[in-house]
N, CA and C atoms as a LAMMPS dump frame, in Angstrom:
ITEM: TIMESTEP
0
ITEM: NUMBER OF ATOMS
213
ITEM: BOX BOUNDS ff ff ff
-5.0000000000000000e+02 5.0000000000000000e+02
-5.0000000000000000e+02 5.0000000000000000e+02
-5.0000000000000000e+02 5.0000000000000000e+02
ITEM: ATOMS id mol type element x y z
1 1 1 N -400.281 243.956 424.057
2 1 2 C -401.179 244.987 423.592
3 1 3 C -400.538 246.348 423.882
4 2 1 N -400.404 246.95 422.66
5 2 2 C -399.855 248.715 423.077
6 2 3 C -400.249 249.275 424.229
7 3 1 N -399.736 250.422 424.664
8 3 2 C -400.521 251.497 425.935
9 3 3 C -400.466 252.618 425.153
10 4 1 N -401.657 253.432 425.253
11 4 2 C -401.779 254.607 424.545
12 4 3 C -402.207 255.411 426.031
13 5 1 N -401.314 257.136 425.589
14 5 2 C -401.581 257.889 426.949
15 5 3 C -402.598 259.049 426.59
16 6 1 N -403.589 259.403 427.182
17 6 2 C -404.397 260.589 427.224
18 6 3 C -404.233 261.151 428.069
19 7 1 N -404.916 262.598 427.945
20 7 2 C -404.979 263.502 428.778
21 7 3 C -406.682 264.125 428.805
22 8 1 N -407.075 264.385 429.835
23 8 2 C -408.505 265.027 429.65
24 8 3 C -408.735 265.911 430.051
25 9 1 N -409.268 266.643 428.878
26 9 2 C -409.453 268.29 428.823
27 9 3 C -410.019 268.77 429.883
28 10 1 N -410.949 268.083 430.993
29 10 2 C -412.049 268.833 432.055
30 10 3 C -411.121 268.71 433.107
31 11 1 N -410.277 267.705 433.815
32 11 2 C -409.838 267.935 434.682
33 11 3 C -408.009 267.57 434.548
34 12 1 N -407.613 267.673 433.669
35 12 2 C -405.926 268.006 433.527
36 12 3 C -405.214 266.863 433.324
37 13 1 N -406.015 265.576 434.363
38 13 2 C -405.651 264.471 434.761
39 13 3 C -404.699 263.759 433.487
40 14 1 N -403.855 262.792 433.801
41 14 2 C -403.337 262.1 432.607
42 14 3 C -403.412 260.612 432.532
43 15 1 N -403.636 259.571 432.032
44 15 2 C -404.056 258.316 432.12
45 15 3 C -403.438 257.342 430.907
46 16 1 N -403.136 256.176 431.193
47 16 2 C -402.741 255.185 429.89
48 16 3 C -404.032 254.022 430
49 17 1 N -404.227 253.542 428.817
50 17 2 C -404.8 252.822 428.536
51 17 3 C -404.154 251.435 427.558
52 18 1 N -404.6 250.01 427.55
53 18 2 C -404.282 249.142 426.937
54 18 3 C -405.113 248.743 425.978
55 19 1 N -404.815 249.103 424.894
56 19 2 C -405.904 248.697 423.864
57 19 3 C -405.305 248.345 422.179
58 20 1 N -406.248 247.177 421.745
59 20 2 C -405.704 247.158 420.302
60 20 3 C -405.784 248.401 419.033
61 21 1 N -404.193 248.019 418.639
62 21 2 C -404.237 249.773 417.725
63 21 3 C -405.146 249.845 416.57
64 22 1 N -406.352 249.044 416.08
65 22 2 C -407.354 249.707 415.917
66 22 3 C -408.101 250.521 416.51
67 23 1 N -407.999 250.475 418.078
68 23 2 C -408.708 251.415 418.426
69 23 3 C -408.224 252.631 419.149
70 24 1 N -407.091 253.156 418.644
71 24 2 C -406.043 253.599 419.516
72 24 3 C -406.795 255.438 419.508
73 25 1 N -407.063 255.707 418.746
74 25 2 C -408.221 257.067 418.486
75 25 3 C -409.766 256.651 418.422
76 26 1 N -409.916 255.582 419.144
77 26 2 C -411.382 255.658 419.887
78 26 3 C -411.375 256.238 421.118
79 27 1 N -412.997 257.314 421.243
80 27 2 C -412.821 257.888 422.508
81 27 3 C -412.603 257.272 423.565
82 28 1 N -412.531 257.937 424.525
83 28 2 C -411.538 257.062 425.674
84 28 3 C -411.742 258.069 427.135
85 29 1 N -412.982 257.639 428.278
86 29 2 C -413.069 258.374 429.149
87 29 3 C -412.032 258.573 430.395
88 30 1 N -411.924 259.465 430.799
89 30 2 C -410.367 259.572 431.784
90 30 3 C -411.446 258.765 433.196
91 31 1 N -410.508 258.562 433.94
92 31 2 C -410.651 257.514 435.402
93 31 3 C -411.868 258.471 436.118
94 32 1 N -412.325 259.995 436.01
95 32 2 C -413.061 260.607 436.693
96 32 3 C -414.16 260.38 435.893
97 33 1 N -414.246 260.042 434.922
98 33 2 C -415.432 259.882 433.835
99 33 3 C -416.184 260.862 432.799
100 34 1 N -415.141 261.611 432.696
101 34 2 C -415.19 262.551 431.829
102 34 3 C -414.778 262.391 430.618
103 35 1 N -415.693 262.805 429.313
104 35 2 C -415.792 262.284 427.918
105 35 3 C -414.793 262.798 427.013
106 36 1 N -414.345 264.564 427.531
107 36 2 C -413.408 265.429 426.903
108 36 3 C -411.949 264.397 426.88
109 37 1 N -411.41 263.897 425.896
110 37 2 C -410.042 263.374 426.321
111 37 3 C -409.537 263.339 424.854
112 38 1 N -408.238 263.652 424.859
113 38 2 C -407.131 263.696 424.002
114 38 3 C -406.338 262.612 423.785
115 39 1 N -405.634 261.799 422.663
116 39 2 C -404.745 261.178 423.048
117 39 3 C -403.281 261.747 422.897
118 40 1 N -402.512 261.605 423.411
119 40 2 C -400.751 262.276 423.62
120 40 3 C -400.216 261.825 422.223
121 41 1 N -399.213 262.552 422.1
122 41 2 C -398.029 261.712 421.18
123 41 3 C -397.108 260.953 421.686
124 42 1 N -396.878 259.827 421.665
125 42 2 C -395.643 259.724 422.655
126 42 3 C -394.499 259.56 421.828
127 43 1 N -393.207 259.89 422.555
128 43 2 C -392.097 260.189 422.342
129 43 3 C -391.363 258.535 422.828
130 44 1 N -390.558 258.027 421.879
131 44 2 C -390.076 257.323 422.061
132 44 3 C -388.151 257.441 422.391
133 45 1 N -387.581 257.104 423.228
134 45 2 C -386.27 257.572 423.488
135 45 3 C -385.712 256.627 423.135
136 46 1 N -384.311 256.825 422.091
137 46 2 C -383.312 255.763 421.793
138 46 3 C -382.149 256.608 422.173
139 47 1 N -381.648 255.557 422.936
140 47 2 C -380.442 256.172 423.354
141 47 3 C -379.052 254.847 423.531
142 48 1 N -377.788 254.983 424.058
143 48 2 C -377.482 254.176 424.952
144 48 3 C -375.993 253.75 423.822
145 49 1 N -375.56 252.264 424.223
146 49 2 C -374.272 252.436 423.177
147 49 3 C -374.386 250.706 423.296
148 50 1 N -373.678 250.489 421.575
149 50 2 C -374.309 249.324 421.101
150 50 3 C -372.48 248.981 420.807
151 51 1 N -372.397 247.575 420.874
152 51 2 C -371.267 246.733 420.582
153 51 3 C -371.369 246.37 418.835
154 52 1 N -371.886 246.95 418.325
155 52 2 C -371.608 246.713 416.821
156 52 3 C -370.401 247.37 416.056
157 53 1 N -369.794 247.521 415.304
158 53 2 C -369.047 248.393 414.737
159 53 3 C -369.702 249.421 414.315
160 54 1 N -369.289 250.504 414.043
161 54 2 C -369.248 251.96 413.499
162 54 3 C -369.474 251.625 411.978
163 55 1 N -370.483 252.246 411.407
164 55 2 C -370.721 252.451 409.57
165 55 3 C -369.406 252.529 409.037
166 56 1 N -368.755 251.636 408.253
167 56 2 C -367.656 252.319 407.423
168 56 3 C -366.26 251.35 408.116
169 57 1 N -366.497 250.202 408.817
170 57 2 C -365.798 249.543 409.076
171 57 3 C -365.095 249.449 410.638
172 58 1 N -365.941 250.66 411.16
173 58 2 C -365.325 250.988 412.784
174 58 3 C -363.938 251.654 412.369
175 59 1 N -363.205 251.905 411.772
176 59 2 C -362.023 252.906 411.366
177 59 3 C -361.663 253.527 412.526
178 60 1 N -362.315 254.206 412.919
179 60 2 C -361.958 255.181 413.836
180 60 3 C -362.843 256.896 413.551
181 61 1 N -362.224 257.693 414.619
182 61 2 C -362.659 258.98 413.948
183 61 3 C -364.16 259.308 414.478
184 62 1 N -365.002 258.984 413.838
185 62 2 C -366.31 259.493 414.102
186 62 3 C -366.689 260.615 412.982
187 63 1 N -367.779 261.548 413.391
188 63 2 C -368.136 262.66 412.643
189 63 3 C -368.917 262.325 411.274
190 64 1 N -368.996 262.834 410.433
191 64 2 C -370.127 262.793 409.351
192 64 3 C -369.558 261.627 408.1
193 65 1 N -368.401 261.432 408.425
194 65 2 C -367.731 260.362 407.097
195 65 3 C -367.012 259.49 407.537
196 66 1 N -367.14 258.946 408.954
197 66 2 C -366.326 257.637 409.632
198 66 3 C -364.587 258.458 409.827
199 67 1 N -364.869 260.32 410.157
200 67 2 C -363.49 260.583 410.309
201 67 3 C -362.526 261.262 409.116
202 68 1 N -363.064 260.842 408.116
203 68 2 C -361.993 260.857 406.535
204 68 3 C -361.895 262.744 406.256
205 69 1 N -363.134 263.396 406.733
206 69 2 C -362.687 264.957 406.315
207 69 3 C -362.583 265.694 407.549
208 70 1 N -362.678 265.043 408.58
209 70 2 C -362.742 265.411 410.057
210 70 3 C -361.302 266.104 410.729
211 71 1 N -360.463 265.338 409.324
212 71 2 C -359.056 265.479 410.122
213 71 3 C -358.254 265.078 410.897
């Protein structure tokens, strides 16, 4: 089941919740019990380095064309 993160407007606090993404913008009271609450955007990070070849055959080079106007 997803985690969706809020924040609530009365006391700052920030909180995740587990819920099905039908209900992912149903209100949602923060842990103090306060009704004011937002849900976040979250940011997902891709990062890191993968053993596949490079677009274009792994060639070499890098840059916007696998290298070829890079020089």
């Amino acid at each position: 089941m997803p985690r969706y993160e809020y924040r609530c407007r009365t006391c700052g606090s920030t909180f995740e919740l587990s819920r099905p993404m039908a209900e992912s913008s149903a209100p949602a009271a923060c842990p103090s019990g306060h009704d004011d609450t937002v849900k976040l955007l979250s940011a997902v990070a891709v990062g890191g380095t993968s053993s596949a070849p490079a677009a274009g055959g792994g060639g070499g080079g890098g840059g916007c064309c696998g290298g070829g106007c890079c020089g």
